[in-house]
N, C-alpha and C positions, 0 to 999 in steps of 0.2 A: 669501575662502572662508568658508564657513558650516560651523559645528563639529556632528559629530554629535549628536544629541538624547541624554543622560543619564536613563539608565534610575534609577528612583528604587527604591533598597530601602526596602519595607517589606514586614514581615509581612501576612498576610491577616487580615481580620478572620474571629476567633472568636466563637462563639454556642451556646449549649448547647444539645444535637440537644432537649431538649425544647420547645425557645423555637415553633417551626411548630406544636405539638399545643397547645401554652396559646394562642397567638394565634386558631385557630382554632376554639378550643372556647369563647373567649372571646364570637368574633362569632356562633357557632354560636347560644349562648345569648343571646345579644341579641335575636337575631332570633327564639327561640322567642319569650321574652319577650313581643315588640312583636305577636307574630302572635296570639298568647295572650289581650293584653290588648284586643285589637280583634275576635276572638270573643267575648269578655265584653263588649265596651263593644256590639258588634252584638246580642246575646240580651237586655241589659237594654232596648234599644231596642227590640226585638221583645215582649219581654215586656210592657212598658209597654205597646203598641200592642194586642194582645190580651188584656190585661185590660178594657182597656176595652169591648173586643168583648163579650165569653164571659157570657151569660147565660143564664138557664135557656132560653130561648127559641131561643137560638144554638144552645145544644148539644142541644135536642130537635131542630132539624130536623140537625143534622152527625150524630146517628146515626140518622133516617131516611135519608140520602144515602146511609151508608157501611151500614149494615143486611146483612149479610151478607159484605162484607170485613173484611179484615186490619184494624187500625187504623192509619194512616198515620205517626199521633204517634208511634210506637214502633220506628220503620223506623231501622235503625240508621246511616242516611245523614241522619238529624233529630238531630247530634251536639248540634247548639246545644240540644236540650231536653232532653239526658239528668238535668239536675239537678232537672229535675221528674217525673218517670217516678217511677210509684206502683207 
């Protein structure tokens, strides 16, 4: 004969209700973080790329092109340049 299986007492494991909100706002911020630092590390690279562009000669013909519109640099969907906006 085979003896029933023995249920084992223990307590349930305990966790302070705030343990889900620190874990989560922990990775939350991480992730801004990492997302944050790769907008900045993308705009220095873009920067670098048109400085070396932007002459007087570049930007006489871009406001012949644009000569009567909006200016595109200031579109607020141009996040990565807002730290140059005059």
């Amino acid at each position: 004969m085979v003896a029933a299986p023995i249920k084992a007492v223990s307590a349930p494991v305990r966790y302070p209700k705030i343990l889900p909100v620190v874990v989560f706002g922990t990775a939350a911020a991480g992730v801004l973080a990492y997302v944050r630092a790769q907008l900045i590390h993308e705009s220095n690279t873009m920067d670098r790329f048109f400085s070396k562009y932007n002459s007087p000669a570049s930007e006489e013909s871009r406001r012949r092109t644009f000569e009567g519109h909006v200016e595109p640099r200031s579109n607020i969907l141009n996040f990565l340049s807002w730290k140059n906006i005059k």
